[in-house]
C-alpha positions in Angstrom: 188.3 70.2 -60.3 191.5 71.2 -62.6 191.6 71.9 -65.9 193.3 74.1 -68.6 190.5 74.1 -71.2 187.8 76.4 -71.9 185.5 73.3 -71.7 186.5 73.1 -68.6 185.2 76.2 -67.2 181.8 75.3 -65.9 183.1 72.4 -63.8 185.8 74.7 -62.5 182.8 77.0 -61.9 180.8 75.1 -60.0 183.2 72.4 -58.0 184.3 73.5 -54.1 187.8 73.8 -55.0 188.7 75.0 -58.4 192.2 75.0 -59.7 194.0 75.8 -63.2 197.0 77.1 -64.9 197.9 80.8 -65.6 197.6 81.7 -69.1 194.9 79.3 -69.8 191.3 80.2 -71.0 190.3 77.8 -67.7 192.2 80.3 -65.6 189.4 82.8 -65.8 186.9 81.1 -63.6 189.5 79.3 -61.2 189.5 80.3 -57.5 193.2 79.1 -57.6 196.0 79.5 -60.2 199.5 77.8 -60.7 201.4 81.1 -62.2 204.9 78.6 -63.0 204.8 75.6 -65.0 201.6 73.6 -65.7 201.9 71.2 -63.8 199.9 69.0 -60.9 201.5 70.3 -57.8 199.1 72.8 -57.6 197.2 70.4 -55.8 199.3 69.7 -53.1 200.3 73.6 -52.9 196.7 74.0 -51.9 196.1 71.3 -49.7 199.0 72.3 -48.0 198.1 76.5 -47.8 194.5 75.3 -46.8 195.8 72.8 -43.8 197.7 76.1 -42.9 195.0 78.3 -42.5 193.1 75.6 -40.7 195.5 75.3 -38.1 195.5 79.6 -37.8 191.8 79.4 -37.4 192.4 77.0 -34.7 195.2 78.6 -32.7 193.1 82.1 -32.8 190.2 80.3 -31.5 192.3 78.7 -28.9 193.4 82.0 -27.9 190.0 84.1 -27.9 188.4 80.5 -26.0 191.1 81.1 -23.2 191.4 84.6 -22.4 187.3 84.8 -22.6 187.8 82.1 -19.6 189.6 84.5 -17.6 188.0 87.8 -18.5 184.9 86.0 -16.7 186.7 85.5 -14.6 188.3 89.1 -13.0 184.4 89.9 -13.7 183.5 87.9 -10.9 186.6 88.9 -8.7 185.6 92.3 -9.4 182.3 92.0 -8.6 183.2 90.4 -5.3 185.3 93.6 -4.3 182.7 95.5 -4.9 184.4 96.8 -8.5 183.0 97.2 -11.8 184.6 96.1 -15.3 185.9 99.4 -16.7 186.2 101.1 -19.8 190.3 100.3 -19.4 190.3 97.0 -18.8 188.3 95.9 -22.0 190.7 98.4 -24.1 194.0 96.7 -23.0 192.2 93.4 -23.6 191.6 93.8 -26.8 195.2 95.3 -28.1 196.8 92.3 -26.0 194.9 90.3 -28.2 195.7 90.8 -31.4 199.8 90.6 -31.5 199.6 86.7 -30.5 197.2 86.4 -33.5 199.1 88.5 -35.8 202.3 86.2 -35.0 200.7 83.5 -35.3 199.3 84.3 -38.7 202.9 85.2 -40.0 204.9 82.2 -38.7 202.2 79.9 -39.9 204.0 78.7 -43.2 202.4 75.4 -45.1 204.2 72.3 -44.6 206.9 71.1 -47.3 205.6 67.4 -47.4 201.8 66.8 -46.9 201.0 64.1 -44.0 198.2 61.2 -45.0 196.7 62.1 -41.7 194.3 64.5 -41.3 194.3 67.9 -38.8 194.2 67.6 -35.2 191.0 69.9 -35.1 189.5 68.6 -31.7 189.7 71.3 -28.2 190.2 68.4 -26.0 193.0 67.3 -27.5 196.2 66.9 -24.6 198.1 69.4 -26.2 194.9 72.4 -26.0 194.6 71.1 -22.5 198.4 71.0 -21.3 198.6 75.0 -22.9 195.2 75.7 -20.5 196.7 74.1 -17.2 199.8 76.0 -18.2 198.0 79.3 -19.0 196.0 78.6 -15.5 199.6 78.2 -13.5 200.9 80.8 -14.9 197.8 83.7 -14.9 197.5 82.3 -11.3 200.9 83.3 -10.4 200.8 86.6 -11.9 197.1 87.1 -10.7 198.3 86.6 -6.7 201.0 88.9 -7.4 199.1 91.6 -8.1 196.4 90.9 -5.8 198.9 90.8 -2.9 200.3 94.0 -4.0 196.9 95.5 -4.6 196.4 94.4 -0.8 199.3 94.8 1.7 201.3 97.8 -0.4 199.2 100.8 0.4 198.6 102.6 -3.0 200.8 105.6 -2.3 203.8 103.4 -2.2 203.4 101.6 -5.7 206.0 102.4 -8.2 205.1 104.8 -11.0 201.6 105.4 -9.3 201.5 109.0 -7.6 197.6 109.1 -7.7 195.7 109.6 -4.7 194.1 107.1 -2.9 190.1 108.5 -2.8 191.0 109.1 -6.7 192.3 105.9 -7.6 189.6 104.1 -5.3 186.8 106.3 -7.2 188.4 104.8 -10.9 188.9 101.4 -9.7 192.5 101.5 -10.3 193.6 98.8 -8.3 191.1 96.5 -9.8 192.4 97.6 -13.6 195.6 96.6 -12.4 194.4 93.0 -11.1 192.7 92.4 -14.2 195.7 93.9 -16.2 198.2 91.2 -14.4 196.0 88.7 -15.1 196.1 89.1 -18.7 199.9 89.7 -19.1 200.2 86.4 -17.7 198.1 85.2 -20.2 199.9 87.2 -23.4 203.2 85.9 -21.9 202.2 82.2 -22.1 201.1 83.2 -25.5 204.4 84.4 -26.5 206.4 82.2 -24.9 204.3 79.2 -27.0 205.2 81.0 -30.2 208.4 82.8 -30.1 210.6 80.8 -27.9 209.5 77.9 -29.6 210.2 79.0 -33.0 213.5 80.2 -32.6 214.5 76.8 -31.3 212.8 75.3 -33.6 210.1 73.3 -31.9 207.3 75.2 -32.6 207.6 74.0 -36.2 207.3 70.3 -35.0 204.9 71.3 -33.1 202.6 72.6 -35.4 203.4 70.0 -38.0 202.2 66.8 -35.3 199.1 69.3 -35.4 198.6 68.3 -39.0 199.2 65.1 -38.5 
């Protein structure tokens, strides 16, 4: 519902999506309000924010749905080496998380033209699946690295790691730092879908055959 009127007020009220005009007496009980010139773009201007935010909700999702995959996973790894999940683990799991969400968030600007097709909304689509093979190839890479070096380099001889090897045993180091590789490969993908993209411009198209 849009109006400008105070008889307009109610149906502004009470509507889903209620729009109006700054400086207007219908302005008071609209959940949206075009502050320039009255006019009916303010329509499209929130179709177009909304579609944004949709597609936000749905790349954050995407993100949480993935690296909850692989968290269960290094669970089960670690309970096969006789590890536990420690207190580390879920702390540099949770800071990893929120940059990609924060970036996505900021470069998610609405769309200049509104497309007559609705959002792509559905998890199965090819391009959700083509980023999980890719976050699987490339966590898988990163994930053998670690585990070889967590295996054949005795832990004396890792760089930056002068611990000893009863005391990093007893604090399940090794296994923080399997689970830690794991997840880098995971932010990397992450950042390479958004950064790399965007600067070449291709995450932009991207996003807009999303809302298409």
């Amino acid at each position: 519902m849009i109006g400008d009127g105070a008889n307009d007020c109610a149906a502004i009220k009470t509507a889903d999506v209620g729009m109006s005009f700054g400086g207007t007496d219908a302005g008071y009980s609209a959940a949206f309000l075009n502050q320039g010139s009255q006019s009916l773009e303010i329509i499209s201007d929130v179709i177009k924010i909304s579609r944004c935010v949709s597609q936000n909700v749905i790349d954050t999702i995407k993100l949480y749905l993935l690296s909850n995959v692989f968290k269960q996973t290094v669970i089960y790894v670690s309970i096969y080496q006789a590890s536990i999940y420690g207190d580390i683990q879920s702390v540099y799991s949770q800071f990893l998380n929120f940059f990609p969400c924060y970036l996505w968030i900021t470069f998610g600007a609405p769309l200049k033209k509104i497309s007559p097709l609705k959002i792509n909304d559905n998890f199965l689509s090819k391009e959700i699946l083509f980023s999980f093979y890719g976050l699987c190839i490339l966590s898988g890479i990163g994930s053998i690295i670690v585990y070889s070096l967590m295996i054949f380099v005795p832990s004396t001889q890792i760089p930056g790691l002068n611990l000893r090897s009863d005391l990093m045993d007893d604090q399940n180091f090794r296994y923080s730092l399997l689970y830690i590789g794991i997840f880098i490969g995971i932010v990397l993908y992450c950042y390479e879908e958004m950064l790399v993209k965007q600067f070449f411009g291709i995450y932009g198209r991207m996003k807009k055959q999303n809302l298409q």
